[in-house]
C-alpha positions as CSV (number, residue, x, y, z in Angstrom):
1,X,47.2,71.3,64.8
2,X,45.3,73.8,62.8
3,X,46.6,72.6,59.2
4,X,46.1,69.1,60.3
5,X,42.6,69.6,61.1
6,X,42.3,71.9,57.4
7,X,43.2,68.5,55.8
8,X,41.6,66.2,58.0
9,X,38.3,68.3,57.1
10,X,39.1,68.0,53.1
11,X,40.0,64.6,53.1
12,X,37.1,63.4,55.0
13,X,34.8,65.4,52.7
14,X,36.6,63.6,49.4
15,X,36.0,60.9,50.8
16,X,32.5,61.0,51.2
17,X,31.7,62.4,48.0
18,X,33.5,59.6,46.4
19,X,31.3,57.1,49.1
20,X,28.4,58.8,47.4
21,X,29.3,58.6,43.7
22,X,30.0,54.9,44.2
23,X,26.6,53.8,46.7
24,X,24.7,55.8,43.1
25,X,26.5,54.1,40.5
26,X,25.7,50.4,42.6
27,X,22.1,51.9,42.5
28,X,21.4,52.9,39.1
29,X,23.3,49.6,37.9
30,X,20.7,47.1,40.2
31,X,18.0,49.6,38.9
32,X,19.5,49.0,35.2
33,X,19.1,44.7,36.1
34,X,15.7,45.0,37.2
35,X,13.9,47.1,34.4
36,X,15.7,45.1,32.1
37,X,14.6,41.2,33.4
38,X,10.6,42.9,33.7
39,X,10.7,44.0,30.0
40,X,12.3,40.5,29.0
41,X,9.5,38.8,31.0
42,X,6.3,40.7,29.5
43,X,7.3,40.2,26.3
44,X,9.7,36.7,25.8
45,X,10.5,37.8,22.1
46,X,10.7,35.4,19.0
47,X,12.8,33.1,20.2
48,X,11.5,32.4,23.7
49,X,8.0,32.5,21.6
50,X,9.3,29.6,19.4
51,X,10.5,27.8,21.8
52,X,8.6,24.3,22.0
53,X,5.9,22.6,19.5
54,X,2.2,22.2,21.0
55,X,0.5,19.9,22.9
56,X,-0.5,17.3,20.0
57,X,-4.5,17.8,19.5
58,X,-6.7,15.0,21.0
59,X,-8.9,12.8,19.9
60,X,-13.0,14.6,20.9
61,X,-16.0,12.2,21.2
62,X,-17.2,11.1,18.0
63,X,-20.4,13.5,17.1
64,X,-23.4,11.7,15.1
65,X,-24.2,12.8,11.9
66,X,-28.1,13.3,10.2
67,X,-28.3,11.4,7.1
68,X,-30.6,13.6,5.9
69,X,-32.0,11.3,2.9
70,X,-30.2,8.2,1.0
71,X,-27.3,9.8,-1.3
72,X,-26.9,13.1,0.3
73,X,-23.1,14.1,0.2
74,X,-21.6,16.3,2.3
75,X,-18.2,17.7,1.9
76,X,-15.4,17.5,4.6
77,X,-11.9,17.9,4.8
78,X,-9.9,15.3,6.9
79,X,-6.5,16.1,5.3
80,X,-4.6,19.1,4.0
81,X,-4.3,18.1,0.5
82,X,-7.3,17.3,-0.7
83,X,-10.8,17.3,0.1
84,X,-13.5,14.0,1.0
85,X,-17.2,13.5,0.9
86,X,-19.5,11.7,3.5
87,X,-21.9,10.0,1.2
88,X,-25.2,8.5,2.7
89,X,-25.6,4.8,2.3
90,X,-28.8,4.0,4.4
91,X,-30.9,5.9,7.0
92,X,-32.4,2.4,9.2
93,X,-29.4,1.7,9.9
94,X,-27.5,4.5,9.5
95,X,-24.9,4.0,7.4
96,X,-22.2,6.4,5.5
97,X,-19.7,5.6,3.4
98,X,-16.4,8.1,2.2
99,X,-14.9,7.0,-1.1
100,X,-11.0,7.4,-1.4
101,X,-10.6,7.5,2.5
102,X,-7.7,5.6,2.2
103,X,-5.1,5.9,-0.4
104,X,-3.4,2.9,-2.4
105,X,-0.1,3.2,-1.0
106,X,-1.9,3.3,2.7
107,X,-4.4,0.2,2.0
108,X,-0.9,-1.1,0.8
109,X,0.7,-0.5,4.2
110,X,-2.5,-1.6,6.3
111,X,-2.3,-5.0,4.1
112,X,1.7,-5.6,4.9
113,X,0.8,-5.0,8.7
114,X,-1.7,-7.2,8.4
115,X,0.4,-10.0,6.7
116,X,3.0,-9.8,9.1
117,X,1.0,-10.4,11.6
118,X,-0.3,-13.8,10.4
119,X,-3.2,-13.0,8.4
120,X,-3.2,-14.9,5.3
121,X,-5.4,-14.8,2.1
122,X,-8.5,-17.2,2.0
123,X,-8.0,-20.3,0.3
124,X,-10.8,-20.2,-2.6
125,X,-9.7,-22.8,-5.0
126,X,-8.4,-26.1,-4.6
127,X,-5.1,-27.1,-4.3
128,X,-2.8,-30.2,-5.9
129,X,-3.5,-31.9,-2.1
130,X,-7.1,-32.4,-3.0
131,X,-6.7,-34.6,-6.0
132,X,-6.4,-38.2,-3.8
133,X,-8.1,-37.2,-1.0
134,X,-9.8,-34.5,1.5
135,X,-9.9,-34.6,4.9
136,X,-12.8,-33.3,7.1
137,X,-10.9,-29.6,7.3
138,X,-10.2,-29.2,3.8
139,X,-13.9,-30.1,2.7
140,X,-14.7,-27.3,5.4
141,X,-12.7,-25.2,3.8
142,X,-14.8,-25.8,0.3
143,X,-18.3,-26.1,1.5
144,X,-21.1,-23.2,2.2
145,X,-24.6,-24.1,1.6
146,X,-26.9,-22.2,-0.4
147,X,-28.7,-20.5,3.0
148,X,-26.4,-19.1,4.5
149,X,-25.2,-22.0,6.8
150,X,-21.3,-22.7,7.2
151,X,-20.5,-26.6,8.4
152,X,-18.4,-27.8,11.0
153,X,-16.5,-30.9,11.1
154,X,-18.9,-32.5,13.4
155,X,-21.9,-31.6,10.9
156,X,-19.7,-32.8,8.4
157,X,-19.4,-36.1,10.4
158,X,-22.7,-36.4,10.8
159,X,-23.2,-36.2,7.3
160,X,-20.6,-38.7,6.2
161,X,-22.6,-41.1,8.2
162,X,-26.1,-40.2,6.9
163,X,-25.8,-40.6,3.3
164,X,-22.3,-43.5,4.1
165,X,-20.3,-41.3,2.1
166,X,-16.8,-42.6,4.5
167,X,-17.6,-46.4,4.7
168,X,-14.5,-47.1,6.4
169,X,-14.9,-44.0,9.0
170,X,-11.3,-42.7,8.9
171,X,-12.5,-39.0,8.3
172,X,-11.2,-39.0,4.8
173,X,-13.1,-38.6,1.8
174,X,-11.2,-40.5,-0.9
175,X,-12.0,-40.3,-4.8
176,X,-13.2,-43.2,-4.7
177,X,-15.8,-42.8,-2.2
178,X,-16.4,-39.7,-3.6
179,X,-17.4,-41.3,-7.1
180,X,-20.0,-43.9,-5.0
181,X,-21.8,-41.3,-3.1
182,X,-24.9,-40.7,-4.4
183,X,-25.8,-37.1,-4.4
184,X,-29.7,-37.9,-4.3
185,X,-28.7,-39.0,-0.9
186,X,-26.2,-35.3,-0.6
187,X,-29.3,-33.0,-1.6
188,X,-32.1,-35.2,1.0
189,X,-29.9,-34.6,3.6
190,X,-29.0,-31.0,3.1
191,X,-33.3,-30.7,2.4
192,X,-33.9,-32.1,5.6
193,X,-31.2,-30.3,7.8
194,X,-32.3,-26.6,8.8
195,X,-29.4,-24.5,10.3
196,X,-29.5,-23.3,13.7
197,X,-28.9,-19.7,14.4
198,X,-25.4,-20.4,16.1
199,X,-24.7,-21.9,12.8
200,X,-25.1,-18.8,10.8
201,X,-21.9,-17.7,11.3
202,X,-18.8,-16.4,8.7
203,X,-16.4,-18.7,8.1
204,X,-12.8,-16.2,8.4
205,X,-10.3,-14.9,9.8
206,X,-9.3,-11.2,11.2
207,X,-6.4,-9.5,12.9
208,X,-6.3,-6.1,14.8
209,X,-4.0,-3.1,13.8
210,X,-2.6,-0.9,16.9
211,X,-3.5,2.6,16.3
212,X,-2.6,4.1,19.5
213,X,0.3,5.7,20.7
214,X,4.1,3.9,19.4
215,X,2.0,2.4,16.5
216,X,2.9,3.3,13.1
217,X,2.7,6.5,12.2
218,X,0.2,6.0,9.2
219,X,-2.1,4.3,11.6
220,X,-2.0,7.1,13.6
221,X,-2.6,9.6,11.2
222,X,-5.5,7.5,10.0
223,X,-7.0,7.2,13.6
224,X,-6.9,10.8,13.7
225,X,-8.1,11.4,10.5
């Protein structure tokens, strides 16, 4: 029983030196981990630093500017590339102007979007239409008086039948009622016809260009500008 006790004694002590070693190493290793992932996390490196653009900048409140006297230029820069100038137009009201804000290829672009969605270019002259006849919206289309005052086709109506320029009332101006009108008759009624205020009004047409967010990506740069 001695010997087996001798060996009993020396085996149990192996063992628990070999216990030991192992419950260290498991230490040290978890001790290893943890330092590690804390110096990973103070300081993520390049990559985790490059990791994801910015938050896009927004858009501040407009600030006003002093026009300080008529023709005073200021310089700014609203792109990269090249540098603009605020130039005063008029203090009362206060109005500034910036030459070359838009570049050719970009009043270009705003011009297509415009087309396409139905603006159309002002018809100035007239056309092969107007050689038999014009109707009430055509002569519209021709006619601004000297003050200001654009006409409707009801004042247009109401001049037809004041100086009998459409004898047979059918809205249509022909040549030859054209050539008998007597424009003595034309210039006493424009003399005696003053324009109300709701009259004074510009005869066109306008479109809106989206700028916001999924518009084209010249329009926004421009709204940022």
């Amino acid at each position: 029983c001695k010997p087996r006790g001798i060996c009993s004694r020396a085996y149990f002590l192996v063992l628990m030196v070999f216990v030991h070693l192992y419950l260290g190493n498991v230490l040290a290793l978890l001790l290893f981990v943890h330092y590690s992932n804390g110096d990973e996390s103070s300081d993520p490196g390049p990559q985790h630093r490059a990791q994801g653009p910015g938050p896009e900048p927004t858009l501040g409140p407009l600030t006003r500017l002093e026009g300080i006297k008529v023709g005073h230029e200021r310089k700014v820069q609203l792109v990269t590339d090249r540098d603009h100038f605020i130039r005063t137009l008029s203090l009362k009201p206060l109005l500034f102007e910036i030459p070359s804000f838009l570049t050719d290829e970009e009043c270009r672009l705003i011009i297509h979007l415009a087309q396409m969605k139905g603006l159309q270019r002002s018809q100035i002259l007239p056309t092969e239409e107007y050689e038999e006849a014009m109707s009430t919206m055509q002569v519209l289309a021709q006619t601004r008086l000297g003050n200001g005052w654009w006409m409707t086709p009801e004042s247009i109506q109401e001049m037809y039948a004041a100086i009998k320029a459409d004898p047979d009332g059918d809205g249509v101006l022909s040549l030859q009622e054209f050539s008998n009108m007597d424009l003595r008759d034309f210039h006493k009624y424009m003399r005696s016809h003053k324009a109300e205020s709701s009259e004074l009004v510009r005869n066109s047409h306008h479109t809106w260009l989206y700028q916001g967010e999924g518009a084209h990506h010249v329009m926004r740069a421009i709204r940022q500008r």
